[in-house]
C-alpha positions in Angstrom: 10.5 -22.0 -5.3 7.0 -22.8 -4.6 5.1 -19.5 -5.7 1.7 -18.9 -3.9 -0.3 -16.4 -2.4 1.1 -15.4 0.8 0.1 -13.2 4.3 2.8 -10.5 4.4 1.2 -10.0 7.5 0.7 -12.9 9.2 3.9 -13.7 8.9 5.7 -10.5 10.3 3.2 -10.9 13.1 4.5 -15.0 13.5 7.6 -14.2 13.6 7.9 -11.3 15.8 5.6 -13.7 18.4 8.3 -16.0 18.0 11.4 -13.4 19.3 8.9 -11.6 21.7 10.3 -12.8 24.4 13.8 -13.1 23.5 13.6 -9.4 22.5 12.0 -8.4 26.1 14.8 -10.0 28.0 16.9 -8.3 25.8 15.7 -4.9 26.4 14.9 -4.8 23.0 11.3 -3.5 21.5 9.9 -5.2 18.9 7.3 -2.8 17.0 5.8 -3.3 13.4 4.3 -0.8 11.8 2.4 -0.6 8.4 1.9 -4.6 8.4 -1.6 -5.1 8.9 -4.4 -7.1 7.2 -5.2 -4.4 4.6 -1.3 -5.1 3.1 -2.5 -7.5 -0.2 -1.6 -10.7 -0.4 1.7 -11.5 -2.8 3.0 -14.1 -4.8 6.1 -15.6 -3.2 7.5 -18.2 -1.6 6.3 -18.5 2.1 8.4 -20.9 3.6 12.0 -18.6 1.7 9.6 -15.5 3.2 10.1 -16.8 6.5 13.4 -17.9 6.3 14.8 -14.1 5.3 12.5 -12.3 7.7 13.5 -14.8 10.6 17.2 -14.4 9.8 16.7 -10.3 10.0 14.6 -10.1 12.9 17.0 -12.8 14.7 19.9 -10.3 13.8 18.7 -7.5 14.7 17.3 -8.4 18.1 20.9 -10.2 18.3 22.8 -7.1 17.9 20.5 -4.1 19.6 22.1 -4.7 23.2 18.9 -2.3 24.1 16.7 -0.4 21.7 13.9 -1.4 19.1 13.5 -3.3 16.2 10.9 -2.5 13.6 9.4 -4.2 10.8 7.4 -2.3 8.1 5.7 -3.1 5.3 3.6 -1.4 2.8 1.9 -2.0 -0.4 3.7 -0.4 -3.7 2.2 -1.2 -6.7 1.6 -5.0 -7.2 4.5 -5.2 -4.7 5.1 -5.4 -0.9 8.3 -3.3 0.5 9.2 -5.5 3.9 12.1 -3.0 6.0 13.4 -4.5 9.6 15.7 -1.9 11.0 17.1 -1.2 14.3 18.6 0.8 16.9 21.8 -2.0 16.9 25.3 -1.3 15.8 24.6 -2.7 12.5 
C-alpha cells in the first residue's frame, strides 16, 4: 500500500463522472450526498480507494434496472465513513 493524503471527494466525484452516463441510459440516478470539499483529506491508498469505490458504484448501477445510487461520505473522527447504496436488488 502506498499511504498518502487523499480527496475523498474528488474521487467520489471522478468516479461517478465516469458511470454518468452509463447510469443515465440506465435509468439509474446517481446522487452523492455529504461528499464535498469540506470532508478532510485521509490517509489511504488512492489508487485501492478507487479500485473499491469503482467496483461498488459499477455494481450498483449494474444491478438497479431503474432507481438511484448514492454515495455518502462524512467525516467521523480522524476517519471518513464512504456508504454507496441503491434502489437495486442487492
Amino acid at each position: 500500500l502506498q499511504i498518502q493524503p487523499v480527496d475523498v471527494h474528488a474521487r467520489v466525484d471522478a468516479t461517478l463522472q465516469l458511470f454518468g452516463a452509463l447510469a443515465t441510459v440506465g435509468g439509474v440516478t446517481l446522487r452523492h450526498t455529504g461528499c464535498s470539499a469540506h470532508v478532510p483529506a485521509v490517509a489511504a491508498d488512492g489508487p485501492a480507494l478507487d479500485r473499491v469505490v469503482t467496483n461498488l458504484v459499477s455494481n450498483a448501477v449494474k444491478f438497479t434496472p431503474a432507481g438511484e445510487v448514492t454515495v455518502s461520505c462524512h467525516a467521523e473522527g480522524d476517519s471518513v465513513v464512504l456508504r454507496v447504496a441503491d434502489t437495486g436488488i442487492g
